[in-house]
MDTraj code that builds the backbone (N, CA, C; nanometers):
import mdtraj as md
import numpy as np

residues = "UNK UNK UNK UNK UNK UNK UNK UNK UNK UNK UNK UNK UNK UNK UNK UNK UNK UNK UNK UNK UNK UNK UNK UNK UNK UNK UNK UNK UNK UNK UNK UNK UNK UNK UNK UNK UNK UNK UNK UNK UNK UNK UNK UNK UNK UNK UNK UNK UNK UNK UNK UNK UNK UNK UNK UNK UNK UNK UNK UNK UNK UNK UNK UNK UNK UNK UNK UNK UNK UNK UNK UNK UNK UNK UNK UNK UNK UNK UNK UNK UNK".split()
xyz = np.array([
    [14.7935, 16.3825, 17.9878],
    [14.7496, 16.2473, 17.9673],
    [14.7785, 16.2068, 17.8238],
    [14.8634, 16.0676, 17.8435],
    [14.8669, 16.0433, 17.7078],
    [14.7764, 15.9464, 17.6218],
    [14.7371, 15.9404, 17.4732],
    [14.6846, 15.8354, 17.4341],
    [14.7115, 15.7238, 17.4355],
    [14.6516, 15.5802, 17.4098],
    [14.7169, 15.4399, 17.4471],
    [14.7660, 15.4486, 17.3382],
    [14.8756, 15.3202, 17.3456],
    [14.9555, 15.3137, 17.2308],
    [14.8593, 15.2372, 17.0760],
    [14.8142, 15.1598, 17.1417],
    [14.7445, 15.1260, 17.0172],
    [14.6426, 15.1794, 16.9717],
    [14.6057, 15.2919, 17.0075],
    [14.4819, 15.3582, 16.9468],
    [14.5285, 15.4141, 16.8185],
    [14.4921, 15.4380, 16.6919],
    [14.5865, 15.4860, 16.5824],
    [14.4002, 15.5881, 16.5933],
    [14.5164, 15.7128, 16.5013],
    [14.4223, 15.8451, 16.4685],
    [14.4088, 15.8542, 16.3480],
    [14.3041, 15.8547, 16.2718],
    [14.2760, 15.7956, 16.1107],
    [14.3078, 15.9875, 16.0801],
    [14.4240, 15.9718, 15.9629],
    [14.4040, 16.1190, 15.9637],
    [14.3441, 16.1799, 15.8326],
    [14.3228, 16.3242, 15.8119],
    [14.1944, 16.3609, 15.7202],
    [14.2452, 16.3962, 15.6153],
    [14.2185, 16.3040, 15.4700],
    [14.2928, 16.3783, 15.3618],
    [14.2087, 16.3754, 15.2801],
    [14.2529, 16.4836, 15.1179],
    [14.1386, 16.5284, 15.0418],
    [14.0455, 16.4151, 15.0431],
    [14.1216, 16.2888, 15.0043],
    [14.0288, 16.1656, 14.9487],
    [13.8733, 16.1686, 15.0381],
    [13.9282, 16.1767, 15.1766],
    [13.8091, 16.1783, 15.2318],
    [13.7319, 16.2742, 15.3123],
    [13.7977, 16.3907, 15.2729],
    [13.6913, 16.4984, 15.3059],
    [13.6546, 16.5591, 15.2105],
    [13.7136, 16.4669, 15.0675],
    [13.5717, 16.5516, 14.9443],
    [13.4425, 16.4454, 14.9359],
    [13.4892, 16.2978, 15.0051],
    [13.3879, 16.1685, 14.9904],
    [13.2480, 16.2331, 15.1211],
    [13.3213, 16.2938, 15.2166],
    [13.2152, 16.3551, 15.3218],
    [13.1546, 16.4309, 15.2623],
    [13.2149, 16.5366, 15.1335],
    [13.1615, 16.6193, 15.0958],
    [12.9897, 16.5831, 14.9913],
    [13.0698, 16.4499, 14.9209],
    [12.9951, 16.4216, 14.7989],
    [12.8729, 16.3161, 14.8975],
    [12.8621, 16.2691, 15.0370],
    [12.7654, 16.2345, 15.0915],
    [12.6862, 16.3397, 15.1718],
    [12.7570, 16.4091, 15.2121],
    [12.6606, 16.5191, 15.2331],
    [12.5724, 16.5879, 15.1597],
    [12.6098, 16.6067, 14.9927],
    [12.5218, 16.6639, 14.9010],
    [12.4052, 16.5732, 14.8667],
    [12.4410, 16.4268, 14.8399],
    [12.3455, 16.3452, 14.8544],
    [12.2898, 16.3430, 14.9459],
    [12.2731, 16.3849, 15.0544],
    [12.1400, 16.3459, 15.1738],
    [12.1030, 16.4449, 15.1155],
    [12.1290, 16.6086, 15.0923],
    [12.0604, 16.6934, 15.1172],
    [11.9616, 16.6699, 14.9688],
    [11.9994, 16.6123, 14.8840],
    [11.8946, 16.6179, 14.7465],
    [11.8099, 16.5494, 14.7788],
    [11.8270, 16.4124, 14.8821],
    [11.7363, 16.3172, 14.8771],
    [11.6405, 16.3970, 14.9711],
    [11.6908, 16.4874, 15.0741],
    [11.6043, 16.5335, 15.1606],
    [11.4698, 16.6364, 15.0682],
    [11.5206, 16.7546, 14.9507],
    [11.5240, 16.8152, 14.9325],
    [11.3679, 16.7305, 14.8587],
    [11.4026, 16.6050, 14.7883],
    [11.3029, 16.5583, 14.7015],
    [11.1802, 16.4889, 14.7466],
    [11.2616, 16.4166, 14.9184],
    [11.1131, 16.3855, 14.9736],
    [11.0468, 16.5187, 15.0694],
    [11.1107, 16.5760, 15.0697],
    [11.0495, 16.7435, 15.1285],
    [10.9211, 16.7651, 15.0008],
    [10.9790, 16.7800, 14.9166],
    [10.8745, 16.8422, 14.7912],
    [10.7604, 16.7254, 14.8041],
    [10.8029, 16.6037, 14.7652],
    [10.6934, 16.4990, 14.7861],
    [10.5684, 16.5093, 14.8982],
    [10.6383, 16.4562, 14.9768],
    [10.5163, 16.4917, 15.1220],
    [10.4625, 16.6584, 15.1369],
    [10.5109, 16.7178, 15.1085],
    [10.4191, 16.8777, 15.1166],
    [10.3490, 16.8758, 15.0463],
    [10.3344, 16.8767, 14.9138],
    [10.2215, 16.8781, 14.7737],
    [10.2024, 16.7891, 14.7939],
    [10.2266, 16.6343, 14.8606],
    [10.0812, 16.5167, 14.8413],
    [10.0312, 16.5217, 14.9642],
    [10.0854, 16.5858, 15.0605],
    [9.9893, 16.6431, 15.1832],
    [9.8964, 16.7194, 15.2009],
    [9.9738, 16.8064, 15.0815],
    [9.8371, 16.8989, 15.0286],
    [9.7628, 16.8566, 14.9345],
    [9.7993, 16.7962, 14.8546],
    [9.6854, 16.7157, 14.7900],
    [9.5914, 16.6179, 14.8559],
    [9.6415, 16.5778, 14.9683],
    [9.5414, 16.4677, 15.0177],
    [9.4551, 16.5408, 15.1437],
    [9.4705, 16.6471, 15.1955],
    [9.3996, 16.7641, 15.2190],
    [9.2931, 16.8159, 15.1546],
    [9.3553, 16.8245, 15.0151],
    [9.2833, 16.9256, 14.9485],
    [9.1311, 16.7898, 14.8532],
    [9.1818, 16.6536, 14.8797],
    [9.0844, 16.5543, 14.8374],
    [9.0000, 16.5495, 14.9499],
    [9.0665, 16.5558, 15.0689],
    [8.9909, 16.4869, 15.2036],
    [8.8213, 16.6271, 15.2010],
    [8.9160, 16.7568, 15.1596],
    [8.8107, 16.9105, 15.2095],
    [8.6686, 16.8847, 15.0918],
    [8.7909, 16.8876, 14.9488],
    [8.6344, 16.8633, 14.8610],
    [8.5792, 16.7242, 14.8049],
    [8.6411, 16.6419, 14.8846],
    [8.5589, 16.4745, 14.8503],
    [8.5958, 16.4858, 14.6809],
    [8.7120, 16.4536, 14.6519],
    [8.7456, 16.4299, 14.5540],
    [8.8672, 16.3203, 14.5332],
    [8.9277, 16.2539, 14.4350],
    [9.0376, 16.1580, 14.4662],
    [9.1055, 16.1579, 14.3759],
    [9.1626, 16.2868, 14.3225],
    [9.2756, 16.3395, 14.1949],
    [9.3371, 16.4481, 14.2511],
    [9.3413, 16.4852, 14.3300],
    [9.4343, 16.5542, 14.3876],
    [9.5539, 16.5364, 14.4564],
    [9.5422, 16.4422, 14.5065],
    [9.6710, 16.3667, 14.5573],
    [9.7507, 16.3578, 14.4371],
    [9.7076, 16.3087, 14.3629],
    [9.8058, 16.2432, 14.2647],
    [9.8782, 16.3600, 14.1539],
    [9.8193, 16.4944, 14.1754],
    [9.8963, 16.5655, 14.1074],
    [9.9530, 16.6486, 14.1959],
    [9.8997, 16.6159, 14.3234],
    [10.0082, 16.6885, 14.4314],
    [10.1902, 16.6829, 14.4296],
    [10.1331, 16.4828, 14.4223],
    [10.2695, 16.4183, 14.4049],
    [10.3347, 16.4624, 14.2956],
    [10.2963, 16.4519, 14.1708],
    [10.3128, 16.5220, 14.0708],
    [10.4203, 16.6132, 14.0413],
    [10.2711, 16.7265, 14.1021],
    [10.3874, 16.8452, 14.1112],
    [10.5035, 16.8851, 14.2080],
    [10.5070, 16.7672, 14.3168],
    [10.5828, 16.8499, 14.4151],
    [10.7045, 16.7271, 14.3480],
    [10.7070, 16.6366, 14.3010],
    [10.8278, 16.5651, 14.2428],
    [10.8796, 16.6720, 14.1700],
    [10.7918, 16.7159, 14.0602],
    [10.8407, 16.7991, 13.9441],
    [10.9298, 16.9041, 13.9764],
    [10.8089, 17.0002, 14.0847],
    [10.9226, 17.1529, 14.1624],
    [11.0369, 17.0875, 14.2745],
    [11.0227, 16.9747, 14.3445],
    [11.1408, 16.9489, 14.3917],
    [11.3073, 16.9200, 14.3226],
    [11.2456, 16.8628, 14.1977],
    [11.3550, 16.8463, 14.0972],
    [11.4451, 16.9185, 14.0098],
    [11.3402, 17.0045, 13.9848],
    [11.3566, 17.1986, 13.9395],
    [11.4434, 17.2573, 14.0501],
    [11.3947, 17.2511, 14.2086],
    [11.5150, 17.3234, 14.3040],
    [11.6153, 17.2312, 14.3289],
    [11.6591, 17.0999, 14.3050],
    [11.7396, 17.0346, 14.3342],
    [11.8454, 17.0812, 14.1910],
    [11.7876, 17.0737, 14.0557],
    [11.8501, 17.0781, 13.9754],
    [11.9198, 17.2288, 13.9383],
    [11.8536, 17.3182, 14.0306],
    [11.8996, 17.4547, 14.0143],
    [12.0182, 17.4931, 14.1272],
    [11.9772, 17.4018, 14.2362],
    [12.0510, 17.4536, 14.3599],
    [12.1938, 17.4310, 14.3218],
    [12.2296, 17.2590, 14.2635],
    [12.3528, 17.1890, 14.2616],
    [12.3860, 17.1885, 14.1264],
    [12.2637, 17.1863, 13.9933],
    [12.4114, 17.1667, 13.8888],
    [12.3592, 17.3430, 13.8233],
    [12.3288, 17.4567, 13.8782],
    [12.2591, 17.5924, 13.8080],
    [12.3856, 17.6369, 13.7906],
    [12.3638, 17.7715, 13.7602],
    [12.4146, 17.8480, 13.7361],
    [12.4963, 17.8987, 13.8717],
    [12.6057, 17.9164, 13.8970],
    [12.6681, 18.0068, 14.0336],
    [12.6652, 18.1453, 14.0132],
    [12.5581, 18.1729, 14.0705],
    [12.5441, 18.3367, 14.0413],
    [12.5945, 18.4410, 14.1863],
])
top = md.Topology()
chain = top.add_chain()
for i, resn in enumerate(residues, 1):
    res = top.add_residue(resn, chain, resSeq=i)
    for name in ("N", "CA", "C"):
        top.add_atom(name, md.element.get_by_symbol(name[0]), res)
traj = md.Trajectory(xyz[None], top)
């Protein structure tokens, strides 16, 4: 079976399988940073809800921005060990 004639086949060159490349790294940081976010302010808002307190959240967020940024910044620009 052949293809129709006018169907054209976009074909794959560096240009755009390093552009797939450089969007793929971006989802995964953005993933990487709201991962850290929602776990530590989940646990922070846990850890407000258990002892009736309302500062915990906020350094949940805090810290899980902070250590998400630390593994984002280690994963992609660290050291290649």
């Amino acid at each position: 079976m052949t293809p129709p004639e006018n169907s054209v086949a976009t074909p794959i060159t560096p240009e755009s399988e390093q552009a797939l490349v450089d969007s793929n790294t971006g989802m995964k940081i953005f993933a990487e940073m709201l991962a850290g976010v929602l776990l530590y302010g989940g646990l922070g808002y846990l850890g407000d809800k258990l002892l009736h307190t309302s500062f915990l959240v906020v350094i949940g967020l805090l810290l899980g921005l902070g250590l998400s940024m630390y593994l984002v910044f280690r994963r992609f620009w660290g050291a290649k060990a």
